[in-house]
C-alpha positions as CSV (number, residue, x, y, z in Angstrom):
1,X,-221.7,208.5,230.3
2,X,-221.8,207.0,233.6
3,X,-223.0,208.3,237.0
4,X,-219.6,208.4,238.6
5,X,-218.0,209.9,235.4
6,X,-217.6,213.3,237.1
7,X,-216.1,211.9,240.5
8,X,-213.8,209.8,238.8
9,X,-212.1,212.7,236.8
10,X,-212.8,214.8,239.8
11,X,-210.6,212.2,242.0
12,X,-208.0,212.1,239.3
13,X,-207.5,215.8,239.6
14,X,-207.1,216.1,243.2
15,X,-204.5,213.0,242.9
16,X,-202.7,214.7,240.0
17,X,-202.4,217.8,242.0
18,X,-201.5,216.1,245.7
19,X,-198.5,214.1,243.5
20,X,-198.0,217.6,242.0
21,X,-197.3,218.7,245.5
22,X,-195.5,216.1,246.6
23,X,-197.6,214.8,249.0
24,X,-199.2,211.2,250.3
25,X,-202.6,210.0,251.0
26,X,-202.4,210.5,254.5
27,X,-200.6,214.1,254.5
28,X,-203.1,215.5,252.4
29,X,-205.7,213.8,254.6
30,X,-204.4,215.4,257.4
31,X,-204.1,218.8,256.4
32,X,-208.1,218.7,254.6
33,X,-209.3,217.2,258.3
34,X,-210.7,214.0,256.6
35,X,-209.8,210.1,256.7
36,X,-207.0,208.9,254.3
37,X,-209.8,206.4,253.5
38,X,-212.2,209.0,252.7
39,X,-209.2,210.8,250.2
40,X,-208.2,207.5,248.6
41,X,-211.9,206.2,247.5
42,X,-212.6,209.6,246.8
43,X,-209.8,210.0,244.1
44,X,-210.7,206.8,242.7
45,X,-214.1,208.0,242.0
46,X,-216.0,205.8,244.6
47,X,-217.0,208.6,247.0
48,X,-219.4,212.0,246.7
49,X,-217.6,215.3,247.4
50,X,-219.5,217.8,249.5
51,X,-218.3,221.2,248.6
52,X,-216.9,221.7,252.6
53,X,-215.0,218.9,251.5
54,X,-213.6,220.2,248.4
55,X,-212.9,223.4,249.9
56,X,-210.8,221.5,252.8
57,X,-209.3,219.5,250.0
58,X,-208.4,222.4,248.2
59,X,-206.7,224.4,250.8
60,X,-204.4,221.3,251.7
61,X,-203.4,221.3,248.3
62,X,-202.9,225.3,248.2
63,X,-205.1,226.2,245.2
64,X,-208.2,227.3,244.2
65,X,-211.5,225.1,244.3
66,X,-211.7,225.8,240.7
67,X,-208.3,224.4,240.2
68,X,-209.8,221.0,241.0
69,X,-212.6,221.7,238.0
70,X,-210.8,223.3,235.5
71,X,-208.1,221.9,235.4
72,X,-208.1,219.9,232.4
73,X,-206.5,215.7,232.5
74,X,-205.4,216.1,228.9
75,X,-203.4,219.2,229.4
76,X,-201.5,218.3,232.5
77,X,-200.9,214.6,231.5
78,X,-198.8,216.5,228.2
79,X,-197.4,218.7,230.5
80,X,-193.3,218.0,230.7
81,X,-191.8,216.7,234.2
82,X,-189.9,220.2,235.0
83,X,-192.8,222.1,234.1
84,X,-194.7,220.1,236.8
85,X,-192.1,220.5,239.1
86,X,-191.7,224.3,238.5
87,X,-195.7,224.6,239.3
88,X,-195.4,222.4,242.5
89,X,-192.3,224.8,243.5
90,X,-194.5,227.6,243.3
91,X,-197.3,226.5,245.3
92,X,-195.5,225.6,248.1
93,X,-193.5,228.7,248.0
94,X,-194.1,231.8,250.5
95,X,-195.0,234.8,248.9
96,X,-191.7,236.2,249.4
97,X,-190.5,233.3,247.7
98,X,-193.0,233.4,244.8
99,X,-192.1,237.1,244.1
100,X,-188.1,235.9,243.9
101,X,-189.1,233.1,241.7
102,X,-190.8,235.6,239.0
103,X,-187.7,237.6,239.2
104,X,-186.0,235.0,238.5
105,X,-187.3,233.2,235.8
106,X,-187.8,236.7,233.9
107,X,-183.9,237.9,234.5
108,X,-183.4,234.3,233.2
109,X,-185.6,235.1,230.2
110,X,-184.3,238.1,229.1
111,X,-180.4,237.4,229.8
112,X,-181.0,234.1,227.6
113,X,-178.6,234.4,225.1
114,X,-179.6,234.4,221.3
115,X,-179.1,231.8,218.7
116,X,-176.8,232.6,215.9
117,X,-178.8,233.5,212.6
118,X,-177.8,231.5,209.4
């Protein structure tokens, strides 16, 4: 395994989850209070995260630190395109939105009508 293994995948994540969020290079940049340079070689794996970094990385991208580690490539790269876009709807809702969105999906849910039976 190589040195830069871990910042490589590391880099993919936070790119996976700034496209998940629908937002560029520079945007992301911004709002973490680092270059756009600095964010682009670091998602290709060419740059060292300090954890201040990560942190400021992670709150631009409204999740968890551990989002950016445990989120696994495999599992999101399966993942369907509305699933992705339902996940990125909810992160940049407000609370009051997020509570309406649960509501939602469950009166959805249970309102769904049946399939006959054969």
């Amino acid at each position: 395994m190589m040195k830069n293994d871990i910042r490589l995948e590391i880099g993919m994540r936070i790119r996976q989850l700034r496209q998940e969020n629908g937002l560029t290079i520079e945007a992301t940049a911004h709002l973490a209070g680092i270059h756009p340079n600095y964010l682009g070689e670091a998602e290709r794996g060419k740059k060292n995260f300090s954890i201040v970094t990560l942190g400021k990385i992670a709150k631009a991208l409204r999740v968890p630190v551990l989002e950016i580690f445990s989120g696994k490539m495999a599992n999101c790269i399966t993942k369907s395109a509305p699933v992705n876009q339902l996940i990125s709807l909810y992160r940049n809702a407000s609370p009051k939105e997020q509570d309406f969105l649960i509501k939602t999906a469950k009166f959805i849910i249970r309102n769904k009508t049946q399939p006959p039976k054969n």
